[in-house]
LOKOL-981233 format. One line per 2 residues: number of its first residue (from 1); their letters; for each residue x, z, y of N, C-alpha, C, O, CB. Coordinates in Angstrom, 3 decimals, decimal comma. Each point is the difference from the previous one (the first is absolute). Glycine has a CB too. Layout:
<atoms>
NUM) a) X:Z:Y:X:Z:Y:X:Z:Y:X:Z:Y:X:Z:Y  ...
</atoms>
This chain:
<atoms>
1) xx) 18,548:2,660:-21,059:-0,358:-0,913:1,074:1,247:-0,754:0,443:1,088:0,575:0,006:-2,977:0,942:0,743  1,721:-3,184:-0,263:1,146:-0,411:0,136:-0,540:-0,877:1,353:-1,175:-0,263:0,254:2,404:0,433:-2,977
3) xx) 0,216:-0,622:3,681:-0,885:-0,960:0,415:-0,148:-1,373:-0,519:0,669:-0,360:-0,968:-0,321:1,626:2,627  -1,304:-2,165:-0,989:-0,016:-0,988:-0,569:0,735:-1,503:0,388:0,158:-0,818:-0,906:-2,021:2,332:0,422
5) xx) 2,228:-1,776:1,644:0,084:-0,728:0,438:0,871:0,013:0,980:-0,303:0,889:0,794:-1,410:-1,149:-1,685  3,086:-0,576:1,348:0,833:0,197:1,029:1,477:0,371:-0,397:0,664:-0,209:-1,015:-2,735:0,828:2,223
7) xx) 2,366:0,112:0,176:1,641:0,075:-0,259:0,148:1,344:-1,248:0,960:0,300:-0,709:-0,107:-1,156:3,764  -1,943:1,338:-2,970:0,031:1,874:-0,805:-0,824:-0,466:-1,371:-0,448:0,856:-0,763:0,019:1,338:3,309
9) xx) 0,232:-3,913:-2,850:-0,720:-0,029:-0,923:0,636:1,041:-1,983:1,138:0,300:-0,362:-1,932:-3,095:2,466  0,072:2,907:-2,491:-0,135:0,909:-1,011:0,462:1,460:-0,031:-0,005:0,710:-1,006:0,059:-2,718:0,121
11) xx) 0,316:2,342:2,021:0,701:1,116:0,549:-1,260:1,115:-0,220:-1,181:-0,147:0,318:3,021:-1,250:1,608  -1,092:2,743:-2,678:-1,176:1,043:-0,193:-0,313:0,895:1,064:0,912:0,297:0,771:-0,350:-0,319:-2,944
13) xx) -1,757:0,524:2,355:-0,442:0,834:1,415:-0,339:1,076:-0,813:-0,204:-0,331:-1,168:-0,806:-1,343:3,112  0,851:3,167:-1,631:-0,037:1,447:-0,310:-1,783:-0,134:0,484:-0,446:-0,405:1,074:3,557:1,767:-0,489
15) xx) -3,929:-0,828:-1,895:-0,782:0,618:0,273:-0,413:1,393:-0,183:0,886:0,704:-0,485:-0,982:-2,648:0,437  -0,902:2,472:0,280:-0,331:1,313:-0,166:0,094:0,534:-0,990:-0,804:-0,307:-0,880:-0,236:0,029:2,137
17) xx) 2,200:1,439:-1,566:0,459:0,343:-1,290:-1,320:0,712:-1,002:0,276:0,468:-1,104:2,354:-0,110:2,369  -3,788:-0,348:-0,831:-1,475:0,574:-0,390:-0,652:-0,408:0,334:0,031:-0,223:1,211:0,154:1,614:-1,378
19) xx) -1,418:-1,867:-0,693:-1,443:-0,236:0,855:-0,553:0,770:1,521:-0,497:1,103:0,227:-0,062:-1,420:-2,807  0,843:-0,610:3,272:-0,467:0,915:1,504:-0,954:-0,392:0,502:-0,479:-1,130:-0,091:2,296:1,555:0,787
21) xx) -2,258:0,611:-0,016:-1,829:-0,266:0,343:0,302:-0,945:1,677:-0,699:-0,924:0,417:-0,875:4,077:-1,753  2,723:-2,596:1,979:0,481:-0,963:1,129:0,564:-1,669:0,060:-0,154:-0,846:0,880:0,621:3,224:-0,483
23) xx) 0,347:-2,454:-1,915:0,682:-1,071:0,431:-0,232:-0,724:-1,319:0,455:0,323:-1,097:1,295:0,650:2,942  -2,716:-2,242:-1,487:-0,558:-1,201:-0,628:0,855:-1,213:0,155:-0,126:-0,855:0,876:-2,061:1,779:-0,479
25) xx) 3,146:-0,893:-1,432:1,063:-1,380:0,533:-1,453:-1,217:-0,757:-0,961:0,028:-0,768:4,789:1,081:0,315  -2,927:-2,193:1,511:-0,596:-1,430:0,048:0,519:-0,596:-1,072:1,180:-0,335:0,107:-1,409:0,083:2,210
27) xx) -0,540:-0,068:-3,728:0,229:-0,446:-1,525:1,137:-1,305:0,648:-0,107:-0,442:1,144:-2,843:1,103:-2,887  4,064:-1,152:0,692:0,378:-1,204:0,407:-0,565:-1,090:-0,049:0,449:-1,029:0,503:0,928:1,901:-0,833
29) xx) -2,643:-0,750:-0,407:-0,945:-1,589:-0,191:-0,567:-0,123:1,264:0,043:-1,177:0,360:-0,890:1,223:-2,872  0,283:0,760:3,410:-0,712:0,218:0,666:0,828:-0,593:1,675:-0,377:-0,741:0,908:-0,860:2,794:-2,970
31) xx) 2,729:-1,103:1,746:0,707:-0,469:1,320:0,337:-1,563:-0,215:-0,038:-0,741:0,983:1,181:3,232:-0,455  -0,829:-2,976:-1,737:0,463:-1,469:-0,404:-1,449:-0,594:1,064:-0,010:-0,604:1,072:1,455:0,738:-4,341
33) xx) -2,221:0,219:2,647:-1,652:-0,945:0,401:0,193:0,031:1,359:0,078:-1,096:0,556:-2,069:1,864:-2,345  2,104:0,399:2,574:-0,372:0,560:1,199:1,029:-0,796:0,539:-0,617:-0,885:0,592:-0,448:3,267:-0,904
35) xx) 2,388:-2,612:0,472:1,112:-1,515:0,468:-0,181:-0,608:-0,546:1,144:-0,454:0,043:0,415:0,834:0,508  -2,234:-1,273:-1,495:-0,274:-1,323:0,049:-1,178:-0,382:0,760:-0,361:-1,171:0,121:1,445:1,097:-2,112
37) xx) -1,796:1,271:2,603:-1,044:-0,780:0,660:0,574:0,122:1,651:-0,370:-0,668:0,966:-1,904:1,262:-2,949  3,282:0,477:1,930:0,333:-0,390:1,782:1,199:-0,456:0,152:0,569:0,166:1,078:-1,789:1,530:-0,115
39) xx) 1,954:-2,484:-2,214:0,477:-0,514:0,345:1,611:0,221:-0,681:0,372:1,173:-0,016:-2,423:-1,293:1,806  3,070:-0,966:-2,377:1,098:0,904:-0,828:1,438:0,708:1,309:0,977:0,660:-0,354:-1,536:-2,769:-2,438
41) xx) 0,311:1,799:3,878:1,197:-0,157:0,496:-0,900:0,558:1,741:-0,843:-0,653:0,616:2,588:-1,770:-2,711  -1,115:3,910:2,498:-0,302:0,143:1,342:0,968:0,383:0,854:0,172:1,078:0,569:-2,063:-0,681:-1,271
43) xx) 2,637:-1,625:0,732:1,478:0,043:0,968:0,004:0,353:1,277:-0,515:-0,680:0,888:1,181:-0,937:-2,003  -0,088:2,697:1,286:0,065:0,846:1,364:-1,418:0,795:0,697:-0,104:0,701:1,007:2,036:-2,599:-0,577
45) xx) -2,956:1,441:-1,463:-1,185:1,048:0,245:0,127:1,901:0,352:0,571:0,771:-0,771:-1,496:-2,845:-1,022  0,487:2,351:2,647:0,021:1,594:-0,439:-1,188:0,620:-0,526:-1,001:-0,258:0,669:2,513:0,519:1,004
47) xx) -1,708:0,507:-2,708:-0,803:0,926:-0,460:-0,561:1,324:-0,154:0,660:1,014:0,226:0,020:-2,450:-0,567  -1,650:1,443:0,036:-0,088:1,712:0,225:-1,019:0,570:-0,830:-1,193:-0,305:0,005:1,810:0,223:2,390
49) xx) -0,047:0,929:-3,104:-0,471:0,494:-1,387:-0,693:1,365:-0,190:0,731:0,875:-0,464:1,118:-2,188:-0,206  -3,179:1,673:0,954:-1,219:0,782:0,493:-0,018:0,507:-1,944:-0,226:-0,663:-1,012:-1,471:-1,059:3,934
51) xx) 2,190:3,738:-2,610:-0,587:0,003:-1,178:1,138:-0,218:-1,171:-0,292:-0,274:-1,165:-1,947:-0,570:2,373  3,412:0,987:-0,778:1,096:-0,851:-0,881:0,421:-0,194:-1,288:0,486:-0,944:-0,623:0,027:1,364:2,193
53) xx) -0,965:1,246:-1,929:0,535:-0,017:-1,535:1,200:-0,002:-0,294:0,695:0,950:0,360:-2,239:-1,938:-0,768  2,039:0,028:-0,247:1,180:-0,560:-0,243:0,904:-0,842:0,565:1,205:-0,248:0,055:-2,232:0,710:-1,348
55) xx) -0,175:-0,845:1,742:0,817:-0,975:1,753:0,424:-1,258:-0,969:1,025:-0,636:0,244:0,622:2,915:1,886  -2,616:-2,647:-3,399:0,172:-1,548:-0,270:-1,032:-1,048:0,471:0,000:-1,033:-0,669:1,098:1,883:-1,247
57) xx) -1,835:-0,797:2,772:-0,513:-1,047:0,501:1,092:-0,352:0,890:0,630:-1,042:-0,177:-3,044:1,574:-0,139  2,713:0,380:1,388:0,845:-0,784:1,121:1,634:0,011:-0,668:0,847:-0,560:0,695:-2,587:1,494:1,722
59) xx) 2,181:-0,335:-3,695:1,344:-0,553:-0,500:0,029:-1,621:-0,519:0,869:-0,871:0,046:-0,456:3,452:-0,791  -1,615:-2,544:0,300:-0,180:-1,302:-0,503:-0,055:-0,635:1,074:0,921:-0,817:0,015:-1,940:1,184:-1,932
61) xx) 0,513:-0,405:2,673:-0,002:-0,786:1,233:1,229:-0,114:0,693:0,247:-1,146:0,373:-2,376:1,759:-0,177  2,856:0,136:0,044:1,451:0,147:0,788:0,864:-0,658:-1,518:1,075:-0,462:0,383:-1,409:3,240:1,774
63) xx) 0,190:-2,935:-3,599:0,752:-0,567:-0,789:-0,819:-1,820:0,508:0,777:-0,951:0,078:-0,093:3,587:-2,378  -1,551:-2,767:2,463:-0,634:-1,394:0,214:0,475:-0,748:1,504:-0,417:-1,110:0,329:-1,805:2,086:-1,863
65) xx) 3,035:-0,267:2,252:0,830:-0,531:1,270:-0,636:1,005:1,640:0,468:0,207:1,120:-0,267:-3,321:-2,635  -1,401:3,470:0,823:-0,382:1,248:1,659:1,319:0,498:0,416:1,085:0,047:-0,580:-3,514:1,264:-0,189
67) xx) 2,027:-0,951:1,943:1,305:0,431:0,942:0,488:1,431:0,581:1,042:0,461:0,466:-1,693:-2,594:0,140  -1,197:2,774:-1,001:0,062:1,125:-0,017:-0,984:0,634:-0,425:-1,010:-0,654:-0,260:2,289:0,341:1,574
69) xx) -1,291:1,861:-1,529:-1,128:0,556:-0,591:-0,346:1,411:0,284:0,947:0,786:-0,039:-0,478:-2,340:-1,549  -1,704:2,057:1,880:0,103:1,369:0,647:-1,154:0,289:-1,480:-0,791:-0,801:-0,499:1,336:0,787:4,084
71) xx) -0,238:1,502:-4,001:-0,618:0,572:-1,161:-0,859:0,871:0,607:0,486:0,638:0,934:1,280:-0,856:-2,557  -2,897:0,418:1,352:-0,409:1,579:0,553:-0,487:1,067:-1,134:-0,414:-0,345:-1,107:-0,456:-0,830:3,362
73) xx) 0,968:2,339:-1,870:-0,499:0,638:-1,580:-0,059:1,458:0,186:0,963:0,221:0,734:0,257:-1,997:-2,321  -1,844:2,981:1,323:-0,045:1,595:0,130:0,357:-0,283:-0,592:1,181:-0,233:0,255:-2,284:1,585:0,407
75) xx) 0,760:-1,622:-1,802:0,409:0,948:-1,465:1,749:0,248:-0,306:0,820:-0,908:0,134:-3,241:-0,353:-1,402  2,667:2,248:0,966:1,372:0,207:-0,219:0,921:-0,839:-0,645:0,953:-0,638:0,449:-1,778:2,445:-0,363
77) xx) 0,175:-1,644:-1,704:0,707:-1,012:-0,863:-0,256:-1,050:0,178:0,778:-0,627:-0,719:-0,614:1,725:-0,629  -0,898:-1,908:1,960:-0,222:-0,934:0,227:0,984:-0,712:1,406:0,228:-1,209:0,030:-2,541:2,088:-1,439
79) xx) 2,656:-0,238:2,150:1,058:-0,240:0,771:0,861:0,231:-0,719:0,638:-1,051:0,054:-1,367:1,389:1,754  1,365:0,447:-2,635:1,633:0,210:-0,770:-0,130:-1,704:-0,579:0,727:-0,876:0,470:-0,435:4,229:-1,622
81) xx) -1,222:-3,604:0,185:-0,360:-1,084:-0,787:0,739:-1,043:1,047:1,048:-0,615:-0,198:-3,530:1,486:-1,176  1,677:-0,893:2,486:-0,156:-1,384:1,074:1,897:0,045:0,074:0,673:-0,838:-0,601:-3,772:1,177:2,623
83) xx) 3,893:1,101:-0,949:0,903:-0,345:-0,446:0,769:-0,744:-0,585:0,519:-1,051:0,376:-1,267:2,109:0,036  0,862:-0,259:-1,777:0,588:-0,068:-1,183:-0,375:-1,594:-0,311:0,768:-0,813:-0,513:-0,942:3,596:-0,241
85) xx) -0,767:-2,954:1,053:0,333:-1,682:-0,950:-0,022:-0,994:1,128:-0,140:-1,181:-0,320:-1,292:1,550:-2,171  1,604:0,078:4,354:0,813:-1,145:0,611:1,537:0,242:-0,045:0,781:-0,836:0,453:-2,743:0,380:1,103
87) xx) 2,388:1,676:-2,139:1,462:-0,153:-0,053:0,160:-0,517:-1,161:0,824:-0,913:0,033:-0,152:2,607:1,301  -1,169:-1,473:-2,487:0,479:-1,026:-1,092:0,215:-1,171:-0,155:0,850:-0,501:-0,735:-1,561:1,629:0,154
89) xx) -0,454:-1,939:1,633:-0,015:-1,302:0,029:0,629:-0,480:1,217:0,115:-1,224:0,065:-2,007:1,246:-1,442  2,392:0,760:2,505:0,744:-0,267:0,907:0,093:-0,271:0,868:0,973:-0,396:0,642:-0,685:0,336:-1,567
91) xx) -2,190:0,341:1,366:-0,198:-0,214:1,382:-0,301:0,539:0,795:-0,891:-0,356:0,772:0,711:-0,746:-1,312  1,160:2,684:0,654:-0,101:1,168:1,079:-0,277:-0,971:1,157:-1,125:-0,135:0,480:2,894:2,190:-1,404
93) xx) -0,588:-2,786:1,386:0,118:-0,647:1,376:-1,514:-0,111:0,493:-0,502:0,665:0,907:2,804:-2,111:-1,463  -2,957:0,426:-0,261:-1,416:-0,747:0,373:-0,978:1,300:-0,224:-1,184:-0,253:0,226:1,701:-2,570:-1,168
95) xx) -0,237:4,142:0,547:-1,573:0,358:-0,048:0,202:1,177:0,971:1,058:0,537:0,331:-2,028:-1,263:-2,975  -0,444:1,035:3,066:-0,622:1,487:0,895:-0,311:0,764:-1,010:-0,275:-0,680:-0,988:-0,872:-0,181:3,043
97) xx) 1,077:1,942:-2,222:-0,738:1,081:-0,745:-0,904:0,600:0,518:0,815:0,769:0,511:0,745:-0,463:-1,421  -2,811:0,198:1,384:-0,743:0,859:0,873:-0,550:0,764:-0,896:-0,760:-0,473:-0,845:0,347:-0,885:2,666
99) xx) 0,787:2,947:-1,754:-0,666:0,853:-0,981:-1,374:0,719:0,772:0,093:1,153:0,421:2,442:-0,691:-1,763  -3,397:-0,991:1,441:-1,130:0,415:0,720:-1,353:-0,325:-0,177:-0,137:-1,222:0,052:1,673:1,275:1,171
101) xx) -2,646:0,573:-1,419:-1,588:-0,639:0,206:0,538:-1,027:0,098:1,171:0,019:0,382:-2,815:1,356:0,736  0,824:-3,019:-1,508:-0,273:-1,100:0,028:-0,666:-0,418:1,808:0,384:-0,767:0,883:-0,665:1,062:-4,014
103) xx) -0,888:0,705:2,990:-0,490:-0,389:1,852:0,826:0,199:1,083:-0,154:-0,732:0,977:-1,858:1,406:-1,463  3,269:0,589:0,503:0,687:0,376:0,974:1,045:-0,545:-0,270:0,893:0,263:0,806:-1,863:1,492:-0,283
105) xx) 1,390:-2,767:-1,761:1,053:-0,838:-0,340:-0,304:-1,726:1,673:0,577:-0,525:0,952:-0,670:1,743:-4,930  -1,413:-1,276:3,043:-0,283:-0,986:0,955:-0,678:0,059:1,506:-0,399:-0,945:0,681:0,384:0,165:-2,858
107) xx) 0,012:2,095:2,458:-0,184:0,052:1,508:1,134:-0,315:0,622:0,059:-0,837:0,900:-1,616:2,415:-1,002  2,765:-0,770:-0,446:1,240:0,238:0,314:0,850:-1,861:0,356:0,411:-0,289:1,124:-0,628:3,188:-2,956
109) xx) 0,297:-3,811:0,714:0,112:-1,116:-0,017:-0,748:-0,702:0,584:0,491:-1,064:0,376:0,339:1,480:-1,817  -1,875:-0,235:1,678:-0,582:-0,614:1,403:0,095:-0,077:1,246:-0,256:-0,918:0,780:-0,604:1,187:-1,843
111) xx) 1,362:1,065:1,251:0,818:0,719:1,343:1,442:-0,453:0,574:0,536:0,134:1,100:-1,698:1,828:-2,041  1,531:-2,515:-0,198:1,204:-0,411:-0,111:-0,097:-1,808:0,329:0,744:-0,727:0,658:-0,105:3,054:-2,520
113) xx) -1,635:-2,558:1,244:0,360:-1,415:0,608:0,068:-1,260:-1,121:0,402:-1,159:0,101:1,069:2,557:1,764  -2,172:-0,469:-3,212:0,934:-0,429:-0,951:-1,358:-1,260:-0,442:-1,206:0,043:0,247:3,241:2,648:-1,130
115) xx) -1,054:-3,936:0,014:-1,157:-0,973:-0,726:0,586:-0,422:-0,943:1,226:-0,036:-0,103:-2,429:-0,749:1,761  0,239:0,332:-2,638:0,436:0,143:-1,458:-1,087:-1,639:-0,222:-1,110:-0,201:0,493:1,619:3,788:-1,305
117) xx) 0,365:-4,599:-0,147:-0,550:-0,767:-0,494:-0,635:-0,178:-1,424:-0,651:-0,932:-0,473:1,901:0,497:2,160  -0,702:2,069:-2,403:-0,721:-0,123:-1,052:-0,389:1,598:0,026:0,849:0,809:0,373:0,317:-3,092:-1,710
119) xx) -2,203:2,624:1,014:-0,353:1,901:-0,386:-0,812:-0,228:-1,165:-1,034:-0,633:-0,213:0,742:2,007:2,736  1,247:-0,505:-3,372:-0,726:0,686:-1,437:-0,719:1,152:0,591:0,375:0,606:1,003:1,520:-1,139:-2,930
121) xx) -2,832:0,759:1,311:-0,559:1,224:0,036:-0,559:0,630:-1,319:-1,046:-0,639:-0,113:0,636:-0,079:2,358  0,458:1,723:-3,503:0,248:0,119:-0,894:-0,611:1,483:-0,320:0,792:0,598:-0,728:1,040:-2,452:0,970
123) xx) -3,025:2,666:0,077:0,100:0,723:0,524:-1,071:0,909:-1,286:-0,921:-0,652:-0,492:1,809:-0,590:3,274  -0,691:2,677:-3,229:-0,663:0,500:-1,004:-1,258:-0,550:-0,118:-0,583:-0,078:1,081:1,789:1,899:-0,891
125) xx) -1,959:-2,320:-1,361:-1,307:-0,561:-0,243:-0,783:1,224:0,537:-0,952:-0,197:0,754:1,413:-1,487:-2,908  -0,146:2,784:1,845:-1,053:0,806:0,342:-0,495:0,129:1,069:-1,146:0,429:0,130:1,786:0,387:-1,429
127) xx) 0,350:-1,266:2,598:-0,286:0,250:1,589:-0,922:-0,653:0,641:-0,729:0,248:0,961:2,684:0,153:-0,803  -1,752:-1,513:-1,045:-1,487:-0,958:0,338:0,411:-0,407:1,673:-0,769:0,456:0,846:-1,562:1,157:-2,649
129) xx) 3,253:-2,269:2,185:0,566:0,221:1,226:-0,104:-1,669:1,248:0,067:-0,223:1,209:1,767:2,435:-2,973  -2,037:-3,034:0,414:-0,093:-1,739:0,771:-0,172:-0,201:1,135:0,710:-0,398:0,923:-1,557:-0,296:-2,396
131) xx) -0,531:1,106:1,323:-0,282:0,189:2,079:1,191:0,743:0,658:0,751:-0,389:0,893:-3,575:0,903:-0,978  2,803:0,408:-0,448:1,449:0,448:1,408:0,657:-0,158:-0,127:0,687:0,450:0,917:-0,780:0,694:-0,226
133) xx) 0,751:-1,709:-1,511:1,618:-0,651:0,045:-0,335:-1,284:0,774:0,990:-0,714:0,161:0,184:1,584:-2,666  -2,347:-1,356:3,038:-0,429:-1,550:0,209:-0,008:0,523:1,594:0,605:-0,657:0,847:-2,341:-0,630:-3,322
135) xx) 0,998:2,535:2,836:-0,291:0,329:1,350:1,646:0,332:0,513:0,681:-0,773:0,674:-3,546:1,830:-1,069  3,338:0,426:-0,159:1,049:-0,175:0,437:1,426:-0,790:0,330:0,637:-0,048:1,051:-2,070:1,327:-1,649
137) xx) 1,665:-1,824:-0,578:0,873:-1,521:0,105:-0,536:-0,935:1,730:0,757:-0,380:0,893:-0,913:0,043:-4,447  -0,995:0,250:3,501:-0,191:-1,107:0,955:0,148:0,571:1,280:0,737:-0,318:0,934:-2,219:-0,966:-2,331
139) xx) 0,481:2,370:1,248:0,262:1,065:1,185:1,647:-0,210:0,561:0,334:-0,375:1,124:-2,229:2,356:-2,370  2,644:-1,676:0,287:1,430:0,317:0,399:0,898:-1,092:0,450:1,144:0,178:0,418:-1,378:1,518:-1,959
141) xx) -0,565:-3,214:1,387:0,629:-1,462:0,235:0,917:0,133:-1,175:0,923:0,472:0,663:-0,993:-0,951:2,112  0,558:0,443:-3,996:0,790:0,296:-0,451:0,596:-1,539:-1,083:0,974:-0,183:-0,731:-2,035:3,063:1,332
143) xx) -0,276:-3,829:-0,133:0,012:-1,088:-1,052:0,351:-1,157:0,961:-0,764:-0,654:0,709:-1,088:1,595:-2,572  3,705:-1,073:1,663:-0,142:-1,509:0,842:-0,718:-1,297:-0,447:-0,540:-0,348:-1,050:2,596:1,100:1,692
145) xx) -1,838:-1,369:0,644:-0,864:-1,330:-0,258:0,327:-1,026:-0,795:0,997:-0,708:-0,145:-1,529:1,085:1,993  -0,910:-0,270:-2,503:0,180:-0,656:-1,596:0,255:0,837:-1,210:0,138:-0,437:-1,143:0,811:-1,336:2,285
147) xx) -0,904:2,924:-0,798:0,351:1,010:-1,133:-1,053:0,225:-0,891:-1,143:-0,389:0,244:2,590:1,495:1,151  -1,130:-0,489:-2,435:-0,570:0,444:-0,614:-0,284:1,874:-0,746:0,925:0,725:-0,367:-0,335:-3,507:0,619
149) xx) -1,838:3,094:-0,287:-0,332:1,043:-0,703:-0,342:-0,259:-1,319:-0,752:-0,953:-0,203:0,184:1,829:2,094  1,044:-0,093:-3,005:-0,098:0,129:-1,612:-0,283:1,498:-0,245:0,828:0,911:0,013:0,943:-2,894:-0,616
151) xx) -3,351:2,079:0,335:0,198:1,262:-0,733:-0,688:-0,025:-1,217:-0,906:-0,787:-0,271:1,173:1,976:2,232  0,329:-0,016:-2,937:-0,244:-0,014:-1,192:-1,169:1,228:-0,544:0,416:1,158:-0,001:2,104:-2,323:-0,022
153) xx) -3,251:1,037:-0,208:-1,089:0,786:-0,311:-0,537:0,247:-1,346:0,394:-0,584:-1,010:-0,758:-0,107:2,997  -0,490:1,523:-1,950:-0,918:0,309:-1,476:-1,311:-0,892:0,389:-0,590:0,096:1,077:1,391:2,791:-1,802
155) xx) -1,168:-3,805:-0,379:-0,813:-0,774:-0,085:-1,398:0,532:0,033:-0,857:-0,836:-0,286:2,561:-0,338:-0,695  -2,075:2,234:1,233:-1,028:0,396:0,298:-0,155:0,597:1,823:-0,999:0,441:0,567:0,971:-0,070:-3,528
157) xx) 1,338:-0,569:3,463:-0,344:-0,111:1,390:-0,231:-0,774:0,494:0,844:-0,889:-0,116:-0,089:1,931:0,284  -1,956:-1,390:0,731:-0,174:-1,168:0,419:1,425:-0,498:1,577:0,519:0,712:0,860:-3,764:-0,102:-2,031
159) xx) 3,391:-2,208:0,835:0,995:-0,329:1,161:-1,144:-0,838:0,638:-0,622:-0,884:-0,589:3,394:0,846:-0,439  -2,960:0,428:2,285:-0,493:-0,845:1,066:0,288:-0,878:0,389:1,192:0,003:0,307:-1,563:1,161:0,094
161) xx) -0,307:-2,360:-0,147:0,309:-1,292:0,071:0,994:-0,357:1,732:0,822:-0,873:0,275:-3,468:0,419:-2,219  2,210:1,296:2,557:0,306:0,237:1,192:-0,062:1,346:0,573:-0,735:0,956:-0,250:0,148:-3,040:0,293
163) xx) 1,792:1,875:1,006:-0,087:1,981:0,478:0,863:-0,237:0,857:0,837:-0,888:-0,166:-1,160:2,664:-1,868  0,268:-0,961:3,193:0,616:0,061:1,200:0,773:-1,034:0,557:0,786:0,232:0,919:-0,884:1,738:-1,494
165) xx) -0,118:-3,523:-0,084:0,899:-1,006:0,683:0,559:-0,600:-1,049:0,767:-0,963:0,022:-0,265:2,088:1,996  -0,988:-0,409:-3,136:0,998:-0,947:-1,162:-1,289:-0,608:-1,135:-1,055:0,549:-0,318:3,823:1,383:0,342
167) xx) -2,273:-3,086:-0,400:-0,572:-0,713:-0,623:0,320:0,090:-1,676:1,137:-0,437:-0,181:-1,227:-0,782:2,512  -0,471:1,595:-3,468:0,679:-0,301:-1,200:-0,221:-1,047:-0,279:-1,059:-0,628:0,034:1,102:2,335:-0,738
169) xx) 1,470:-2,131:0,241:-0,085:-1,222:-0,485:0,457:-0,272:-1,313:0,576:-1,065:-0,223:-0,472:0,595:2,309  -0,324:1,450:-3,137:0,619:-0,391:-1,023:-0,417:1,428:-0,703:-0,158:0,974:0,736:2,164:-2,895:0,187
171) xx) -2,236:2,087:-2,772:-0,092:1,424:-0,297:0,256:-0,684:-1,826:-0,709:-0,867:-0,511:-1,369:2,587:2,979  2,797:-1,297:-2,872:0,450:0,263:-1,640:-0,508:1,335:-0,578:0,165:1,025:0,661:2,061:-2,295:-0,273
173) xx) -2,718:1,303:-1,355:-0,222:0,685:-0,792:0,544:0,222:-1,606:-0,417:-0,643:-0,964:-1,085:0,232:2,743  2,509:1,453:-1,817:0,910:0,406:-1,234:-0,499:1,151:-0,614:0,769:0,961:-0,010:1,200:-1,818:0,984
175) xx) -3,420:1,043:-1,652:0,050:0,983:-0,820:-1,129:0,742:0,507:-1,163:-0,398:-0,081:3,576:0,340:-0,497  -1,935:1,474:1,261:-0,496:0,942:0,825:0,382:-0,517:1,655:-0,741:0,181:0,967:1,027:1,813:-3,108
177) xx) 0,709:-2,497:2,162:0,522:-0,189:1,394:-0,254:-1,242:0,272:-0,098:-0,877:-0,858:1,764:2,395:0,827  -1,812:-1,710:1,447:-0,652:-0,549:0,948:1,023:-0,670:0,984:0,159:0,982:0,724:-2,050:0,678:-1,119
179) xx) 2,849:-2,801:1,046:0,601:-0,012:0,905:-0,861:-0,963:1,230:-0,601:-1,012:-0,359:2,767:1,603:-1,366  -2,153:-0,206:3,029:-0,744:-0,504:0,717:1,082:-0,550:0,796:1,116:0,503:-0,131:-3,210:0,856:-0,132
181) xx) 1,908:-2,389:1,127:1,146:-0,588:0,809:-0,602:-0,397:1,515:-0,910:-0,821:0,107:2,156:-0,197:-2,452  -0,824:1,486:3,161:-1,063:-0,108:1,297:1,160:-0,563:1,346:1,101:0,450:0,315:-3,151:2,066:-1,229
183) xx) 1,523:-3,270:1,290:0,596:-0,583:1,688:-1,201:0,527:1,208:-1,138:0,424:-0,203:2,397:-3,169:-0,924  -0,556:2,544:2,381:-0,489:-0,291:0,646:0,180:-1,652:0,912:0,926:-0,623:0,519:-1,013:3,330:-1,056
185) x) -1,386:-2,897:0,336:-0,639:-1,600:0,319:1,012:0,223:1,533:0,039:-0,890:0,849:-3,431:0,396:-2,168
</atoms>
């Protein structure tokens, strides 16, 4: 996996040294597609990366000019991963790490005050989770104005056209996976 685009362009990212049933990195065709549709360049944006993995949606994003980036993630290796490949590419400074549930990631950041103009959300196909990453996110105010929600799904979950305040406005389909892109109107 490399990224694609930016100051970290062709720069390699660490994935899961084994097939893991937790951590589904984002193909590079898929992240290429997924910034060209929101856009090549998100200068001084902050982000926040639901679900992280590898923490290349929001590296790519912090290599594309974002300003900052908060990861969230249980899974173990999957935080070493997130780590390990913002120090490679060099952007300890700009990122959060939160090793925790995803919901008590974003209660917590809500509490705080926090808003994000772009959120990946990326989250095991199996959890079947859209709606609540849609309830809780909004619940939590977590999407500044004009922001955007991106989540990536198994194409046999359905994404709702609307849910708690957010509107989809956009959905690609790569394969098995599904990316949905949602504002609130």
């Amino acid at each position: 996996m490399r990224i694609v685009a930016g100051s970290a362009k062709g720069r390699a990212i660490q994935g899961p040294k084994t097939t893991s049933r937790h951590i589904r990195p984002t193909a590079d065709r898929v992240r290429e597609t997924l910034f060209n549709v929101l856009g090549q360049w998100l200068e001084g944006q902050a982000v926040l990366d639901l679900y992280a993995g590898t923490g290349a949606l929001a590296l790519e994003a912090l290599s594309r000019g974002a300003g900052r980036a908060v990861l969230v993630d249980s899974d173990r290796e999957a935080l070493g991963l997130c780590r390990q490949n913002t120090d490679t590419l060099g952007f300890t400074a700009q990122v959060e790490i939160l090793g925790q549930p995803v919901a008590k990631a974003v209660e917590a950041l809500g509490r705080r005050g926090e808003s994000f103009e772009l959120i990946f959300a990326d989250p095991p196909y199996a959890a079947r989770v859209v709606e609540t990453v849609l309830e809780q996110v909004g619940k939590a105010g977590l999407v500044a104005p004009g922001g955007l929600l991106v989540i990536e799904h198994d194409k046999r979950e359905p994404a709702p056209d609307s849910h708690e305040g957010f509107a989809r406005e956009d959905q690609r389909r790569f394969g098995d996976t599904l990316v949905s892109f949602y504002r609130i109107p």
